[in-house]
C-alpha positions as CSV (number, residue, x, y, z in Angstrom):
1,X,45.9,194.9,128.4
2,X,48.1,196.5,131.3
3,X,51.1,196.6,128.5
4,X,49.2,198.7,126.2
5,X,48.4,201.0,129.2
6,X,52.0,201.2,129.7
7,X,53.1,202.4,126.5
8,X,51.5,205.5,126.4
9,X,52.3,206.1,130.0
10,X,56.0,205.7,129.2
11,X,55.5,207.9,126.2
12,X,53.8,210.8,128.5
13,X,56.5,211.0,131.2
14,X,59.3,211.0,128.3
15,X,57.7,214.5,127.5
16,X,58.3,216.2,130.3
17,X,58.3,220.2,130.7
18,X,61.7,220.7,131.6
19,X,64.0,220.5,128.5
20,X,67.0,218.6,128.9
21,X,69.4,221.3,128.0
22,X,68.9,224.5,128.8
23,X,69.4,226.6,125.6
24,X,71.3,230.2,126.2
25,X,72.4,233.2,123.5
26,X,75.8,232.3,123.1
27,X,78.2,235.1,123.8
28,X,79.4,237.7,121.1
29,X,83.0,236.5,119.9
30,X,85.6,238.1,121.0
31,X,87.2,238.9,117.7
32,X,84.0,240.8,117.1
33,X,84.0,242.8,119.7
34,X,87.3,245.1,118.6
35,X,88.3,248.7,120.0
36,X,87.8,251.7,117.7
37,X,91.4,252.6,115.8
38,X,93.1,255.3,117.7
39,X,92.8,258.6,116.8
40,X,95.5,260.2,114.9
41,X,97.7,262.9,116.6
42,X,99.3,266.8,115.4
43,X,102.9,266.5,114.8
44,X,104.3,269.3,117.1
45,X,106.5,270.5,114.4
46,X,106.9,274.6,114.4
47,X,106.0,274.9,110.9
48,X,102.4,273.1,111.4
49,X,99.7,274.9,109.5
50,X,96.4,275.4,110.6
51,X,95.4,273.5,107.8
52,X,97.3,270.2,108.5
53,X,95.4,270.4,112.5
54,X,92.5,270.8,110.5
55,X,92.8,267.9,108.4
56,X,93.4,265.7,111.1
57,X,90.8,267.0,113.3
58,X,88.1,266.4,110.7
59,X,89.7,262.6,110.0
60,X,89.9,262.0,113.9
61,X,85.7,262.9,113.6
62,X,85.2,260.9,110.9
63,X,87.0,257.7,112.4
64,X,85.0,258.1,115.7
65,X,81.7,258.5,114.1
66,X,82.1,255.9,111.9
67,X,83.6,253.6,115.0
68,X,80.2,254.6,116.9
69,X,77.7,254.0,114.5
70,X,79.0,250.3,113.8
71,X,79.5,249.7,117.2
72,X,75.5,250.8,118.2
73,X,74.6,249.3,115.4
74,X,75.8,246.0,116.2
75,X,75.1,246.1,119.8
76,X,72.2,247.2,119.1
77,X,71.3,244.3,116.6
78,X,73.0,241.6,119.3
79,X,70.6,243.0,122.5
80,X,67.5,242.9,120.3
81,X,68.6,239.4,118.9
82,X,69.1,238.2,122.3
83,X,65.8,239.3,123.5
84,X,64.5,238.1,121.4
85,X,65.6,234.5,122.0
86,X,65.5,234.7,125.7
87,X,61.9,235.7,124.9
88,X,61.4,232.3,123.0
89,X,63.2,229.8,125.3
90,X,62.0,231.3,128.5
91,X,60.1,229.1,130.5
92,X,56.3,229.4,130.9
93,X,54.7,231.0,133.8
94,X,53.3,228.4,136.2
């Protein structure tokens, strides 16, 4: 009769509320995480027209803007993500 008190004794303590391995968010790769391209420059010729410093003005505001938004985005998608799962793996309040 002892042994069969045992078992589920055993059984209980084996359940314990501490997890074994803590789980953590694992870090964003690093290839993932890349600089925007550089923006382009005005040659400083003497015959530049208006028109070619205005060309690539407007593609030096299209490459940042479109850097930005992906960049937000995905940190933006990575901090809720992470939340998320910290929120779910925390451990409960005493």
């Amino acid at each position: 009769m002892k042994k069969l008190l045992l078992i589920p004794l055993l059984l209980v303590a084996g359940c314990s509320s501490k997890p074994l391995i803590k789980q953590t968010f694992p870090d964003p790769p690093i290839g993932i995480i890349q600089k925007c391209p550089d923006l382009a420059a005005v040659d400083h010729d003497t015959n530049t027209q208006v028109s070619d410093v205005l060309a690539v003005v407007a593609m030096n505001y299209s490459r940042y803007y479109i850097c930005a938004a992906a960049v937000d985005a995905w940190q933006d998608w990575y901090n809720s993500q992470k939340t998320n799962f910290n929120s779910l793996h925390s451990p409960a309040p005493n």
